[in-house]
C-alpha positions as CSV (number, residue, x, y, z in Angstrom):
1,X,90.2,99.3,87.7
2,X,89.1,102.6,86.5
3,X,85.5,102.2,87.0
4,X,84.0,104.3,89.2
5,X,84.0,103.4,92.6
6,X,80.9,102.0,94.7
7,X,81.7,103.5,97.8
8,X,83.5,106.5,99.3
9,X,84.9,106.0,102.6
10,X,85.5,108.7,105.5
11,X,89.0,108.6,107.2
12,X,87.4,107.2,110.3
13,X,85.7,103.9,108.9
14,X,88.8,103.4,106.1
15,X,91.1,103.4,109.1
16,X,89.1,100.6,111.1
17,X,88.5,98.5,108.4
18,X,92.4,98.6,107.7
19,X,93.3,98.0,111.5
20,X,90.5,94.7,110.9
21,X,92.1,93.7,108.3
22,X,95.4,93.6,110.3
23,X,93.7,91.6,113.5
24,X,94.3,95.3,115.0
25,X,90.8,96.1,116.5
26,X,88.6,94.1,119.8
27,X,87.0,91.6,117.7
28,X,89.3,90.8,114.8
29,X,92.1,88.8,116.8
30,X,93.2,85.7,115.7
31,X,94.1,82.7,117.4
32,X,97.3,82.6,119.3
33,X,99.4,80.6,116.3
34,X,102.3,82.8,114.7
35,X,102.3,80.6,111.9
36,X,98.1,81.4,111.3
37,X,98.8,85.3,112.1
38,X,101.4,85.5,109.4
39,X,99.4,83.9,106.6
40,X,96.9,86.5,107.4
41,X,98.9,89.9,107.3
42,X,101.1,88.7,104.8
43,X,104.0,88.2,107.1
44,X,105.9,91.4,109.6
45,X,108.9,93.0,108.9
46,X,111.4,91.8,110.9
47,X,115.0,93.2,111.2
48,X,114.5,93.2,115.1
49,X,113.4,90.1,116.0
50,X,111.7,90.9,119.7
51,X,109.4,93.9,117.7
52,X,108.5,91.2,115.3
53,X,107.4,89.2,118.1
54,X,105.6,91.7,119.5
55,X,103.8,92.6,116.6
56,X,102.5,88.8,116.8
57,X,101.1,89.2,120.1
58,X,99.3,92.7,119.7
59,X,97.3,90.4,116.8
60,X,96.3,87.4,118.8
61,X,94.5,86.4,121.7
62,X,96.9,84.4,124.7
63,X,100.1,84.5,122.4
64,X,103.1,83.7,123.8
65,X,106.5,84.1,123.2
66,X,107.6,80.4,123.8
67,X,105.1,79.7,121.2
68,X,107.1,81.9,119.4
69,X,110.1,80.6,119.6
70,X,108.7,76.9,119.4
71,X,107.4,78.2,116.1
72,X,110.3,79.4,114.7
73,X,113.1,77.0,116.1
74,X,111.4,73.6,116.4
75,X,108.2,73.6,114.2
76,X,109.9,75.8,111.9
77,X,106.5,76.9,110.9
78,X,107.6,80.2,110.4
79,X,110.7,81.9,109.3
80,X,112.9,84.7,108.7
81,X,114.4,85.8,104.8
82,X,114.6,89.2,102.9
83,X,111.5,89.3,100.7
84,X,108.9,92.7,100.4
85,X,111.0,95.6,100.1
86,X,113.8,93.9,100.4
87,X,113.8,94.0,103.6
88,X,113.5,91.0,106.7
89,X,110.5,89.7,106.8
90,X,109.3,87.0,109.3
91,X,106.3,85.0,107.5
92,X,104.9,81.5,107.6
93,X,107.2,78.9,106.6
94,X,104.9,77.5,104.0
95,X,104.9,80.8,102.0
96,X,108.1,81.5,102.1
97,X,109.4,79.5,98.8
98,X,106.4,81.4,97.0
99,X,107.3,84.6,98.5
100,X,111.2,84.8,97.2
101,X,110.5,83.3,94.0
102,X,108.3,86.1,92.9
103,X,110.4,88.7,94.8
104,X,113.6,87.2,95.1
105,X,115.0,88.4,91.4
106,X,113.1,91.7,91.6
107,X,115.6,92.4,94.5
108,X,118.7,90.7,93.2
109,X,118.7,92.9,90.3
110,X,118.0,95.5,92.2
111,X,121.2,95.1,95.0
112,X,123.5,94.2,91.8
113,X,124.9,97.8,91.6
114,X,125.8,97.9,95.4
115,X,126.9,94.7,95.4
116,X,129.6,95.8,92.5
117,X,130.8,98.5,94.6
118,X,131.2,96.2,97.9
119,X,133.5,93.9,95.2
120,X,130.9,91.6,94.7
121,X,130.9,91.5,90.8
122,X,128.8,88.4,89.3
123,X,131.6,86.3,89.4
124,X,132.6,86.7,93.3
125,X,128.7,86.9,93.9
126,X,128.5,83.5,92.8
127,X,131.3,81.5,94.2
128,X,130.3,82.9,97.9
129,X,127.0,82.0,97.0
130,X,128.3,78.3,96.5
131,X,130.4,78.6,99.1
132,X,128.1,79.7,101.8
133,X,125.8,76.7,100.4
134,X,128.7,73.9,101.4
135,X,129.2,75.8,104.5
136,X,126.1,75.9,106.1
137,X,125.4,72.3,104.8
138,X,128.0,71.4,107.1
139,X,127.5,73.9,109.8
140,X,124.7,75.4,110.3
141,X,123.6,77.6,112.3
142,X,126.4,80.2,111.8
143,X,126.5,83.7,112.8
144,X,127.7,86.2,110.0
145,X,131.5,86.1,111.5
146,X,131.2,82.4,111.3
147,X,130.8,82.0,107.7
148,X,132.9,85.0,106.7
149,X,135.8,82.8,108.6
150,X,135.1,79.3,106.7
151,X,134.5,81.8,103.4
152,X,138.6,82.1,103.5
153,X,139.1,78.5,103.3
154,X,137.2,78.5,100.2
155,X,139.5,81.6,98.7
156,X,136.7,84.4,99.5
157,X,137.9,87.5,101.7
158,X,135.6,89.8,102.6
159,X,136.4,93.0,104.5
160,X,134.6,92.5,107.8
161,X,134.2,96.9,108.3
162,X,132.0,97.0,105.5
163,X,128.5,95.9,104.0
164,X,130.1,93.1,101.4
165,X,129.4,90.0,104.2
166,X,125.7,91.0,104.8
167,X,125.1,91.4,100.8
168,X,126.6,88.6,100.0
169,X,124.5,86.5,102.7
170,X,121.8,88.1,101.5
171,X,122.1,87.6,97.8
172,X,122.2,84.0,99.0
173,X,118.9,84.3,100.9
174,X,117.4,85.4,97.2
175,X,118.7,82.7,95.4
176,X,117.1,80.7,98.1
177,X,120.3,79.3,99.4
178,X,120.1,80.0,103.3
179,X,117.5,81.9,105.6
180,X,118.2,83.3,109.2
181,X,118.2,80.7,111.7
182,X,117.5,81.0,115.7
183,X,119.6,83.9,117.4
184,X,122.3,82.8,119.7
185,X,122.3,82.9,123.7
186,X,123.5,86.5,123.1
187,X,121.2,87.6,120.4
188,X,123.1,87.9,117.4
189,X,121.8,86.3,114.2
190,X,122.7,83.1,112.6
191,X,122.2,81.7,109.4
192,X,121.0,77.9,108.0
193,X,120.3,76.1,104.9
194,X,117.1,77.3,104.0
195,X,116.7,73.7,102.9
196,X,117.4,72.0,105.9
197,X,115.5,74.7,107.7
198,X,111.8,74.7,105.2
199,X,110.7,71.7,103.2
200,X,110.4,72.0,99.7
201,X,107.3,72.8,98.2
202,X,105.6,70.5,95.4
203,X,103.5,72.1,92.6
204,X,102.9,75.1,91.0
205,X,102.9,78.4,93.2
206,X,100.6,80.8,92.5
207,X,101.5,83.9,90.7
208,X,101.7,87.8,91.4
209,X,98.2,88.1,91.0
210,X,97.9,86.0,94.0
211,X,100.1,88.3,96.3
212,X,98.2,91.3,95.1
213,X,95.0,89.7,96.0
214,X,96.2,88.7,99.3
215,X,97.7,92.6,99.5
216,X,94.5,94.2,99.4
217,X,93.2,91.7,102.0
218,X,95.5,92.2,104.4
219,X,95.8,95.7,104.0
220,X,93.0,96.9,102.0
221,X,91.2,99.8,101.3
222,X,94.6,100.6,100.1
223,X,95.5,101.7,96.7
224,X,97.7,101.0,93.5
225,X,100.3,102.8,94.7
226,X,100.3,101.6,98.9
227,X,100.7,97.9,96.8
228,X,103.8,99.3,95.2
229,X,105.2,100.7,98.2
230,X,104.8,97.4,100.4
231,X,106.1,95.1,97.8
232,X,108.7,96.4,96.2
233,X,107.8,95.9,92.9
234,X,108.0,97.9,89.9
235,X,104.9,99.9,89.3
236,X,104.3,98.4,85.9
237,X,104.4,95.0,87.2
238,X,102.0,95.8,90.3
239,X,99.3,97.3,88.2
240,X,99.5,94.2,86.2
241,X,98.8,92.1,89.3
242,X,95.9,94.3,90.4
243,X,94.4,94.2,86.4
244,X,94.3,90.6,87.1
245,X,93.2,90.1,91.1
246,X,90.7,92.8,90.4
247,X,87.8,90.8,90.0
248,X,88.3,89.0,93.5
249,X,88.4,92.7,95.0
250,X,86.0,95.7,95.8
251,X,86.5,98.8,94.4
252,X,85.8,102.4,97.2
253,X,87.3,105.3,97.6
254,X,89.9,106.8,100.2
255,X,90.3,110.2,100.0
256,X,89.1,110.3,96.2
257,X,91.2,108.1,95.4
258,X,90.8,104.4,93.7
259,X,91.4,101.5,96.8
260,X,90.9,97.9,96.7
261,X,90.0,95.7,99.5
262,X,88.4,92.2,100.3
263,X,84.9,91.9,98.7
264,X,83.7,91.0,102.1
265,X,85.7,93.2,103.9
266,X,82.9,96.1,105.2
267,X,81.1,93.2,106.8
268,X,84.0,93.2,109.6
269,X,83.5,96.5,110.7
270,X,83.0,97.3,114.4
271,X,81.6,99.7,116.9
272,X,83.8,100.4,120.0
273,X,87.4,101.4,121.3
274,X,90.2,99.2,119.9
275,X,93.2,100.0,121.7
276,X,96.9,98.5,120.7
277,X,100.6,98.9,121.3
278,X,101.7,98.5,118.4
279,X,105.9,97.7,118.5
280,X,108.5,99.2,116.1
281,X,108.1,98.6,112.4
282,X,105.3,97.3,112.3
283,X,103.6,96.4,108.9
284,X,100.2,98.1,109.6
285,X,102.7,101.8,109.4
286,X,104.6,100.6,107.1
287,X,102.6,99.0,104.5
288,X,101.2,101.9,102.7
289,X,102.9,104.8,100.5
290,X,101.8,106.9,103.1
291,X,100.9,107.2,106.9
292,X,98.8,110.4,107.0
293,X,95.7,108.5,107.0
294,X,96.9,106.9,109.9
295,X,99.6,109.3,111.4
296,X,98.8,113.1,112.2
297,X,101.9,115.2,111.6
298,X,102.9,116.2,114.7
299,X,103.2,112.4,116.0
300,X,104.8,111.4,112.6
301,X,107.9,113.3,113.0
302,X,108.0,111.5,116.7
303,X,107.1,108.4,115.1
304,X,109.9,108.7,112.4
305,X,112.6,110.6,113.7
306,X,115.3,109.6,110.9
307,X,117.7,106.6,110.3
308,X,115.3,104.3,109.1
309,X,113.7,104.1,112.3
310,X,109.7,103.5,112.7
311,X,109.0,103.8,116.6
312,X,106.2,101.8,118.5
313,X,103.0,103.8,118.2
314,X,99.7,103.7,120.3
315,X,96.8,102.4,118.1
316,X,92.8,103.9,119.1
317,X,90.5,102.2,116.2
318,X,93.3,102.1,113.9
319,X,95.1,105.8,114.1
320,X,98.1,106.7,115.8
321,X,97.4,108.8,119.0
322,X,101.1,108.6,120.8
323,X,104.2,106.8,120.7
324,X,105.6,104.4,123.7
325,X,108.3,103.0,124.7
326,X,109.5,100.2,127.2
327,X,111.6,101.4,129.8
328,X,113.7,99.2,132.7
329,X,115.2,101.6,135.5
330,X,116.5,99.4,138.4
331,X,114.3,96.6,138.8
332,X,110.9,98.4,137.2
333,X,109.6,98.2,134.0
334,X,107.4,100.3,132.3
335,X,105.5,100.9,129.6
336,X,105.4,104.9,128.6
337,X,103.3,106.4,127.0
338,X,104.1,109.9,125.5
339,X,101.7,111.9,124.3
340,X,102.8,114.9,121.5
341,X,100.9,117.9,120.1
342,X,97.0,117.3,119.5
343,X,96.8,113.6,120.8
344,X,93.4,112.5,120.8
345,X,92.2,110.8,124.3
346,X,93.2,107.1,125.0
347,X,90.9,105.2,126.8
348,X,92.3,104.1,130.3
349,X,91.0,100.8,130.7
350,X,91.5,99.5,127.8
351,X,95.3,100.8,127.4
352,X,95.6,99.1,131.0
353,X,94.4,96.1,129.5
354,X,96.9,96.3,126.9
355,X,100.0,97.0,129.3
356,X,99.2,93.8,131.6
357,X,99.0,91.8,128.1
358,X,102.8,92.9,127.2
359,X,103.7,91.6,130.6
360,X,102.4,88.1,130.3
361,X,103.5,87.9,126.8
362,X,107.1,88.9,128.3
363,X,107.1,87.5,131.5
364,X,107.6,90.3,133.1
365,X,105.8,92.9,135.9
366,X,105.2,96.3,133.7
367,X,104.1,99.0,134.8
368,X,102.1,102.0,132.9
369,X,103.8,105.8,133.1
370,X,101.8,108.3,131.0
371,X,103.8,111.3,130.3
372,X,101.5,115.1,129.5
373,X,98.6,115.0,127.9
374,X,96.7,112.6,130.9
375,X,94.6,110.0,129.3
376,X,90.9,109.8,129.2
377,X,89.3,107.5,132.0
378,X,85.7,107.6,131.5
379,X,85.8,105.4,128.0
């Protein structure tokens, strides 16, 4: 850092060596292992389960989603905790332990105010905590009314119309207490012994250095600041990381600024049109300060209409061309695609290609609705 950079990077090639990086473009796919896919990108945000899947299979060849669920309910090779942002992440099991304890406090201080105002002061904090441990060592899995009921018996009332069960299941996620489990029949969430659930690990873990190397990777060219925004962590403590994984990293520059990304990164890029749905929330959006590189304005306020919300987006060679949805009216299922202000052409074929790939992965017939501006059919 603060050299000058090698290389200077136009939008264009920046954009599809990021969506390589993220097993987003034709020849970058990975093989179809959910545990393999989330060592590679670092893990996927994951508050709604089914986009989190989805964002598996838009990176792999073949996936599917009983290899999913074999994954994350019988191998238990991957699984699902707070961690980057503070936010649900789904990531390989095996990373996991190393994940929370380097991000794990940074978020447990910083939920310590809110937590006060939901009545959890340090002291009610940590009897639930121990609480919810001798709970769910005795039965697990439990949804979140579950183990607010069995919480009375151990003299802890919460007030079910707020936030205060969620925090406090969540604190104990930090502390490395519990993790979420397999969703019931239904859908809703439950909760397990994150010890029961992930072996321990022996040995040292690596450090911070190691998850801003493995950042840049994932996500690079990306800068100093896009590292701050996907972790989480304080910007002091990042640009310490990135002082120290530097030397594992190439220097460019995107849009004049400093970005890092793998020192044998540029080999990877590719000619062609990479075409990809990507689902709601997904990391490649969300892993940078800012989408403008990858967003034009006028989809951007489709894309992110408000309430925390991050819409499924249509991906040509690793920018945002249109939004989609999945639609069921009656007995169809469809896939459409809406277009907004200067949308750049999609190619036909391969967009096909894509919407017959969400039906196998779901097991389902979809079909393909294009809403105004048609799409290009001669790519």
């Amino acid at each position: 850092m603060g050299a000058a950079a090698s290389l200077a990077l136009p939008d264009a090639r920046a954009l599809l060596l990021r969506a390589s990086a993220q097993h987003l473009t034709n020849r970058s796919r990975v093989a179809p292992r959910p545990a393999l896919i989330l060592h590679q990108v670092v893990g996927l945000q994951s508050q709604l389960l089914s986009a989190a899947a989805l964002g598996l299979r838009v990176r792999a060849d073949g996936l599917s989603m009983r290899a999913i669920t074999t994954a994350l309910t019988v191998d238990r090779s991957i699984a699902r905790t707070w961690l980057m942002r503070g936010t649900l992440h789904l990531v390989a099991s095996d990373e996991l332990r190393w994940l929370l304890s380097l991000l794990g406090p940074v978020f447990e201080r910083g939920s310590a105010r809110r937590q006060r105002e939901l009545g959890l002061d340090e002291t009610v904090t940590a009897r639930g905590i121990d609480a919810i441990r001798k709970i769910l060592g005795s039965a697990g899995p439990l949804t979140r009314s579950q183990i607010v009921e069995r919480l009375v018996r151990h003299g802890i009332k919460l007030d079910r119309k707020t936030q205060a069960p969620i925090h406090l299941i969540a604190a104990a996620a930090r502390r490395g207490v519990c993790c979420l489990g397999p969703d019931t029949d239904d859908g809703e969430t439950t909760y397990v012994l994150l010890d029961d659930w992930v072996p321990r690990t022996t040995g040292p873990m690596p450090g911070l250095a190691e998850l801003a190397r493995r950042y840049f990777c994932a996500f690079g060219p990306a800068t100093l600041p896009d590292f701050v925004a996907w972790s989480g962590l304080p910007a002091t403590v990042a640009r310490a990381c990135l002082l120290e994984a530097a030397g594992d990293l190439r220097q460019v520059s995107v849009r004049g600024q400093a970005a890092f990304m793998a020192t044998g990164q540029a080999a990877a890029i590719e000619a062609g049109r990479s075409v990809r749905l990507l689902p709601a929330f997904d990391t490649y959006l969300l892993g940078y300060r800012k989408r403008d590189l990858a967003v034009p304005a006028s989809l951007e306020r489709r894309l992110h209409r408000g309430g925390g919300w991050l819409h499924p987006a249509v991906l040509v060679d690793g920018r945002a061309v249109a939004a989609w949805s999945l639609r069921k009216t009656g007995k169809r299922v469809d896939v459409v695609v809406d277009s907004v202000g200067e949308a750049r052409p999609i190619p036909q074929p391969a967009l096909e290609q894509e919407v017959r790939d969400i039906g196998r992965f779901l097991g389902l017939e979809v079909g393909l609705k294009l809403n105004s501006p048609p799409v290009k059919r001669n790519s």
